[in-house]
N, C-alpha and C positions, 0 to 999 in steps of 0.2 A: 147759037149766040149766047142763050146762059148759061153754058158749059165753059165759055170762052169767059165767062167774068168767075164763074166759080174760081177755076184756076184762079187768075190775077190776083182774088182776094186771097185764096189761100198764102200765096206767094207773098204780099203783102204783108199778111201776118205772122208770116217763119221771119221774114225782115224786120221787121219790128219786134220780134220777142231777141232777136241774136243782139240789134243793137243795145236793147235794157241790157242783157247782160254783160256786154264789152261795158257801159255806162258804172253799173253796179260794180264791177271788179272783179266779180266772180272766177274761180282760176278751178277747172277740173283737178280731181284728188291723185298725186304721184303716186305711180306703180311700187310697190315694193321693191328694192334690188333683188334681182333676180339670184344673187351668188349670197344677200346677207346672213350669215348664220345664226341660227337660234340662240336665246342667250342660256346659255352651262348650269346644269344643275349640277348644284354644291354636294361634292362626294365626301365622303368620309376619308380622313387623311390615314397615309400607310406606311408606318415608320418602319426601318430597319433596327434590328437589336441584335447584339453577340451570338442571337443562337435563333436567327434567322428574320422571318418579317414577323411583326407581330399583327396582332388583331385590328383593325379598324379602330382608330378612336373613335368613340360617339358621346355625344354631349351627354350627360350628366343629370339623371332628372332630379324635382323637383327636394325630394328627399332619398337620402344616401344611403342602400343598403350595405347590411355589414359583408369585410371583406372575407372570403372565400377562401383566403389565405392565413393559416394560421402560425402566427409568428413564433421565429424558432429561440425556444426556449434558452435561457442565458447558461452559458459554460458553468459548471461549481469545480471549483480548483481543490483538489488534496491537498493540503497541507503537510509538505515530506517532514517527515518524521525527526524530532529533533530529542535529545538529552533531558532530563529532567532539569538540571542541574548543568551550569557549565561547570567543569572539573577541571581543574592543572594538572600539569604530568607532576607535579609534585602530590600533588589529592590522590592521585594517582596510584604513583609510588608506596605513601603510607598505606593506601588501601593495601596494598600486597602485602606490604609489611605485618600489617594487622592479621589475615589470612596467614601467612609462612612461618609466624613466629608467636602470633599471638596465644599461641595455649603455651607457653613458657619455652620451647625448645629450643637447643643450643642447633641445632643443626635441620638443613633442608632435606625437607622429605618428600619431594617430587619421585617420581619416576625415572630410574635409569633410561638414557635414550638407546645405548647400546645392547639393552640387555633384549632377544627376540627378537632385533631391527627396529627396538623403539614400537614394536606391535601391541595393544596391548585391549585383549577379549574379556566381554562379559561376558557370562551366563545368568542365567534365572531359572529357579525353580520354584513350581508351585503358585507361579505368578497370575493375573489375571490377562484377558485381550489389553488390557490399555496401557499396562506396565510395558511392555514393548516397541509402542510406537515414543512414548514419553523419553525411554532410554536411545532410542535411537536421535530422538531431537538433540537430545542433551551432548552424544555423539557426534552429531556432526554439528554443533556451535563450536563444541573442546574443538575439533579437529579446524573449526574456519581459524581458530586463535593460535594455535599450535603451531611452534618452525621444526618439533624435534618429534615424539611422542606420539602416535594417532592412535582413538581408538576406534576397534572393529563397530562398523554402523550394523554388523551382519548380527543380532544378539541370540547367543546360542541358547534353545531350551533342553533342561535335561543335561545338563553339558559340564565339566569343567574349564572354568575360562581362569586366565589372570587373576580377575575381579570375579568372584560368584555371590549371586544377590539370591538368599533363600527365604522366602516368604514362610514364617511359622506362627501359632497360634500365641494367644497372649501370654497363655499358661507354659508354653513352650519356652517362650524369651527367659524367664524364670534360670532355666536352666543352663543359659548361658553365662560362662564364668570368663572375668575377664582380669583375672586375679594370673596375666603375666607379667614379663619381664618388656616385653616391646609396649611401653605404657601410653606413647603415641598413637598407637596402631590401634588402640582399641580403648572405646568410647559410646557411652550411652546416650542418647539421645531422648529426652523427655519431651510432652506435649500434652500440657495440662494434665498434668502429673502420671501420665501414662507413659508405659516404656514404650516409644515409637520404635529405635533401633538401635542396636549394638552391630558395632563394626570392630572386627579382630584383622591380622595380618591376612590382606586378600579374599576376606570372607565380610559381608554384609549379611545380618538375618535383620528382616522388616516383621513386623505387627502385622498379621495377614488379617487382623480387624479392621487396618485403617482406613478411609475411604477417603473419595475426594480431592481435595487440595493438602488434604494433612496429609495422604496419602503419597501424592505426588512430588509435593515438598520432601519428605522424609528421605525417598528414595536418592532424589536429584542432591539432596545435602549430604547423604553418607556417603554417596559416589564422590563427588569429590574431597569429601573428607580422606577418600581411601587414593585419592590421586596427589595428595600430599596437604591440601586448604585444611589444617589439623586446625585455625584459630579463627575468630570471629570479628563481625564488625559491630561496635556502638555507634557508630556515626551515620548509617544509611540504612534507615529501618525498612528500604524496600530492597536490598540486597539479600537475597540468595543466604548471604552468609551471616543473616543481622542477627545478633547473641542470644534475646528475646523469645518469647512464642511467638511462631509466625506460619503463613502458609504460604511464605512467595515462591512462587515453581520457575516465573522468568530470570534468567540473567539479565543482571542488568550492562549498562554500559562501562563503570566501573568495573564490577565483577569480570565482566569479559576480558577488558585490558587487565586485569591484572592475572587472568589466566596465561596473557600473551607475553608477561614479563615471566612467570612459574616456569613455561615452558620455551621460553627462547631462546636463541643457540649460549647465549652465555651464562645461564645455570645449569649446575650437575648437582645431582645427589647429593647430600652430606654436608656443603658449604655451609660456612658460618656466617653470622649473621653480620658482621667485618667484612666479610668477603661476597657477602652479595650486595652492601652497600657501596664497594669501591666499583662494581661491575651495574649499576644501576643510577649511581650516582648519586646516592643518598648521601646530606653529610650528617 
């Protein structure tokens, strides 16, 4: 019998506690969806570049170190090579003129083109290592300006050439006479008041004291004094052929063209000075 009411009350009171709760509103807690996926964690993004994927961006921190990459240094331009001077083909012209006639002669003293096929060989003797390479340069600038005339860039030592350049002592020069009859052909050369060189008919002797750019100079002016440049210039004191002491050893741009007028196909030997201006176009 109080087993029989145990029961009943308990049952009573599971009834009474369900209805408070329907009263109250109470609603058990929804299951999670079974399929909802977790929410994404934030990747680092992956871009494509011309030379393939690149690295992760990643954010940036706080302060920025320096970059790793070290910027490529700015192009420096040459500046090609320009004239001192702009010159007219008339500046031009008188420069030659000054050069082909300027020591008083009635007639052109270039080099026969026909004479050896227009060939025409140095030799040296007595010379030092750098006399050689200097004549060779000089060589082959005559030869870039030249349409008739080349000379040998091969420079013979020991040798007779065309042109023979003989290097002699100071006391030696002394004994060169230049007391002929080809009064063109032959011509001293001073340098502060010292005899640099004497040039006769195909024969050059140098100051084998001279050193240097006087040295250099001396050699590169007798040579073409002996290729017919018998006269001088006052007007471009850095020409080759400026009247003055000087030590310039470069041709200049002047000097060059008016090599390229000395030797191109419309002067020959001998012409007067009438007859290279109707052929040059000097009036």
């Amino acid at each position: 019998m109080k087993t029989g009411w145990a029961f009943l009350l308990t049952g009573i009171f599971i009834i009474a506690i369900g209805v408070a709760w329907i009263i109250t509103g109470g609603t058990a807690p929804e299951p999670a969806p079974a399929n909802s996926p977790a929410p994404a964690a934030t990747l680092p993004q992956i871009t494509e570049t011309p030379f393939g994927i690149s690295a992760p961006e990643m954010t940036p921190a706080a302060t920025t170190s320096p970059s790793l990459m070290t910027p490529a240094s700015p192009t420096t331009e040459i500046p090609a090579a320009q004239a001192t001077a702009q010159l007219s083909s008339d500046d031009i012209k008188m420069h030659f003129m000054d050069l082909a006639y300027g020591a008083g002669n009635a007639y052109l003293e270039r080099w026969n083109a026909t004479e050896n096929n227009g060939r025409i060989i140095i030799s040296v003797t007595a010379n030092n290592d750098a006399d050689i390479p200097l004549l060779e340069t000089a060589a082959r600038e005559f030869n870039s300006m030249s349409q008739t005339n080349q000379l040998s860039e091969q420079i013979k030592e020991e040798e007779n050439g065309n042109i023979a350049i003989k290097f002699i002592s100071e006391k030696g020069m002394d004994g060169i006479a230049l007391n002929t009859s080809e009064d063109l052909t032959n011509r001293e050369f001073r340098l502060d008041g010292v005899t640099a060189a004497k040039t006769t008919h195909g024969t050059i002797y140098i100051n084998t004291n001279l050193n240097g750019d006087v040295r250099n100079h001396t050699i590169v002016r007798s040579l073409f004094y002996e290729l017919g440049f018998v006269g001088d210039t006052q007007k471009y004191p850095d020409s080759v052929f400026y009247g003055e002491d000087n030590t310039n050893v470069n041709l200049t741009y002047a000097d060059l063209k008016a090599i390229g007028i000395m030797y191109g196909t419309g002067l020959t030997h001998g012409m007067s000075v009438s007859d290279v201006k109707r052929v040059v176009y000097i009036r």
